[in-house]
C-alpha positions as CSV (number, residue, x, y, z in Angstrom):
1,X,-54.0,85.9,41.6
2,X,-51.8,87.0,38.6
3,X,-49.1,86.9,40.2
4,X,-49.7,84.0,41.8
5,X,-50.4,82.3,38.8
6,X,-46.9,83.8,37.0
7,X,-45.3,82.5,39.9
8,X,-46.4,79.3,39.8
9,X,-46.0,79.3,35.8
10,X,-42.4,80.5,36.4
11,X,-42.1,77.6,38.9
12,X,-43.3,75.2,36.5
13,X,-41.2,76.1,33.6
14,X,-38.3,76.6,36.3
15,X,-39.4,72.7,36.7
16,X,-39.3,72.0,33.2
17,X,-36.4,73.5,32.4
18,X,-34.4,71.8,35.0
19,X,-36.2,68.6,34.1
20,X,-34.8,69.5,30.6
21,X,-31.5,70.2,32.1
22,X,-31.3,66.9,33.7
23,X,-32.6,64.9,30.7
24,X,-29.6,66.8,28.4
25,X,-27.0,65.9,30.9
26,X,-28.0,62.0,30.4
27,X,-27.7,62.8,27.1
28,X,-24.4,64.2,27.2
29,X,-23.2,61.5,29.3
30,X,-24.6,58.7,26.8
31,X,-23.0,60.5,23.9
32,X,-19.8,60.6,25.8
33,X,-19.8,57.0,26.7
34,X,-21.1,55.7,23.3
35,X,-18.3,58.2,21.5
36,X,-15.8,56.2,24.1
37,X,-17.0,53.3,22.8
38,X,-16.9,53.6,19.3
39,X,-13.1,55.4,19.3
40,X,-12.4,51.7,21.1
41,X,-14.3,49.9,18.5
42,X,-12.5,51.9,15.9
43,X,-9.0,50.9,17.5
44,X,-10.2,47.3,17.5
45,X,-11.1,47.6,14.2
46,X,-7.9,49.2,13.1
47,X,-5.7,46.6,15.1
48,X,-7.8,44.0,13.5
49,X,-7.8,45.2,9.7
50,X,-3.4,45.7,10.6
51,X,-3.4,41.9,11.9
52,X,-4.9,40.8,8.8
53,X,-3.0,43.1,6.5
54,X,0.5,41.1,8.1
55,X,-1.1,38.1,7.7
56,X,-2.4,38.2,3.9
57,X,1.4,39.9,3.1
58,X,3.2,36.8,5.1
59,X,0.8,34.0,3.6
60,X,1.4,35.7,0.3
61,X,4.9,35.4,1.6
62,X,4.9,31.8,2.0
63,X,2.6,31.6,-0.9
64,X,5.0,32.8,-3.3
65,X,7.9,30.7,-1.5
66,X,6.3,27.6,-1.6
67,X,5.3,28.3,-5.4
68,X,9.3,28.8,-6.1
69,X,10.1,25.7,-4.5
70,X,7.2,23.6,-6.5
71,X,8.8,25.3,-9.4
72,X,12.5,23.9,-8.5
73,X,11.0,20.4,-7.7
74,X,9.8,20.4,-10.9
75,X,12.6,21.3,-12.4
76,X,14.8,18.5,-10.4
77,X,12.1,16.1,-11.5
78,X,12.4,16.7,-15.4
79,X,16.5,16.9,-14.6
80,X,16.4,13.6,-13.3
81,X,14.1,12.3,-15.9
82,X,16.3,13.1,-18.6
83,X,19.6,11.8,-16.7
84,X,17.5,8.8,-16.4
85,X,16.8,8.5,-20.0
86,X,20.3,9.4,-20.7
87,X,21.5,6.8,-18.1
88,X,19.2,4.2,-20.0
89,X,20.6,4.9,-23.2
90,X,24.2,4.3,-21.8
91,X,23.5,1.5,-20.5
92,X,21.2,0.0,-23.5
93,X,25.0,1.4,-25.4
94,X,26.7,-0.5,-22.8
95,X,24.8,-3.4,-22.5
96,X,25.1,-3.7,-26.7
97,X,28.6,-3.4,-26.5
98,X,29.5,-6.0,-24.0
99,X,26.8,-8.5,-26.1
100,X,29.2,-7.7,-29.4
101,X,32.0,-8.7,-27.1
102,X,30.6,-11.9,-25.7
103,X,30.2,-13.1,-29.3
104,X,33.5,-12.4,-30.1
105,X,35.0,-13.5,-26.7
106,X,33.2,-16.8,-27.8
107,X,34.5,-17.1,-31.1
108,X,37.9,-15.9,-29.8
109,X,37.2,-18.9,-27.6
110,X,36.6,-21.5,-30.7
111,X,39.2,-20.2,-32.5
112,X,41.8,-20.9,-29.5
113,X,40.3,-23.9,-28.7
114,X,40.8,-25.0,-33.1
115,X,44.4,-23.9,-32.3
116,X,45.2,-25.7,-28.6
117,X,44.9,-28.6,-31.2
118,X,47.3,-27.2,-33.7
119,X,49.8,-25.8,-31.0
120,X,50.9,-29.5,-30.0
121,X,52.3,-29.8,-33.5
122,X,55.2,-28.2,-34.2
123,X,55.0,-25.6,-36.7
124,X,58.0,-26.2,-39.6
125,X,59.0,-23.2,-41.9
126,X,61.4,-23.9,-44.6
127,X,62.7,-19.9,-44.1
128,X,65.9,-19.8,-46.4
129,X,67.6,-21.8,-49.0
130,X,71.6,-20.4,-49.6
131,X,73.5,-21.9,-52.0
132,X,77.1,-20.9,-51.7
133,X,79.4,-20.7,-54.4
134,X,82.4,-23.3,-53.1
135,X,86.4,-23.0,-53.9
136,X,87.6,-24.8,-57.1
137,X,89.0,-27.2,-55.2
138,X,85.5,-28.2,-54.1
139,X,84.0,-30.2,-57.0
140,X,80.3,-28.9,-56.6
141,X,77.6,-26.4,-55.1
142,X,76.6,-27.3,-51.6
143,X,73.4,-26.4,-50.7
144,X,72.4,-25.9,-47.1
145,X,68.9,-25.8,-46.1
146,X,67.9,-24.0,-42.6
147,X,64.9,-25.4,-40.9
148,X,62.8,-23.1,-38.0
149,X,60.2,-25.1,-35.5
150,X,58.4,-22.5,-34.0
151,X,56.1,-23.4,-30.5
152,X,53.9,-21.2,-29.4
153,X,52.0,-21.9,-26.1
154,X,48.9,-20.2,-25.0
155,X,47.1,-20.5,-21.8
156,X,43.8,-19.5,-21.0
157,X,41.5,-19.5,-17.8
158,X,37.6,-18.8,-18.3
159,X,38.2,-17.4,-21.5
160,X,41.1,-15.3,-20.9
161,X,45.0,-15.4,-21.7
162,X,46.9,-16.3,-18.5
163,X,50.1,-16.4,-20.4
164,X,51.5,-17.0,-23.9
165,X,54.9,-18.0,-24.7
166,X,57.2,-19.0,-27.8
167,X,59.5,-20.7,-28.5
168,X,62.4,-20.8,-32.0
169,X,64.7,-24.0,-33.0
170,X,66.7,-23.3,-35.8
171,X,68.3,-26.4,-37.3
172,X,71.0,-26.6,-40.2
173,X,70.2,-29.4,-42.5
């Protein structure tokens, strides 16, 4: 009966120990599988963190490109604001000038106008008096008078001169 009883004891525990066997081979197995699982998940998870790494260093990229190009539009905008404001003071220069010459264009204008009425008179200059000494056969001095009429024409169109022209008679008197 002993020995019937260590047999089946050593049955039982052969029983046990292959049940135990069995259980640590499932074991095994799920370790395997979860350990294959969580290598992939770490590859994922390195793929993923070297995806994002490229893509914060090329939006950091464009980042820094678009801040250089803000930074050169703002410079061509203060650029063109100050040509601007040079342009405006030019033309304020300008526009100051060519009022200055409108006034004097217009009393250039009166003035030729005054002398249109002048011109038609002919302008007399008395310009030399000689008095020659005569031979003593001649009784007296003669004295000879020269006389120089001077016309001077000048034509104008909207306040410009189209021509001018003058014109010299010398007469002996």
């Amino acid at each position: 009966r002993r020995s019937s009883d260590l047999t089946q004891a050593a049955n039982k525990n052969t029983d046990a120990l292959r049940q135990s066997k069995q259980e640590m081979m499932e074991y095994r197995h799920q370790i395997q599988s979860y350990t294959c699982e969580i290598d992939a998940l770490k590859g994922t998870n390195d793929s993923l963190m070297r995806q994002m790494r490229e893509l914060e260093e090329r939006f950091a990229g464009e980042a820094n490109g678009y801040q250089d190009t803000i930074g050169r539009l703002e410079e061509e905008i203060r650029n063109l604001k100050e040509q601007m404001a040079r342009h405006l003071r030019e033309y304020q220069d300008l526009l100051n000038v060519k009022m200055a010459l409108d006034v004097e264009i217009a009393t250039y204008r009166k003035l030729l106008e005054g002398e249109e009425s002048r011109v038609v008179l002919p302008i007399q200059t008395f310009s030399s008096l000689n008095i020659r000494e005569t031979s003593p056969e001649q009784r007296a001095a003669e004295v000879h008078t020269k006389k120089t009429v001077m016309i001077k024409t000048i034509e104008t169109r909207d306040g410009n001169v189209v021509s001018e022209n003058s014109q010299q008679h010398h007469e002996m008197l």
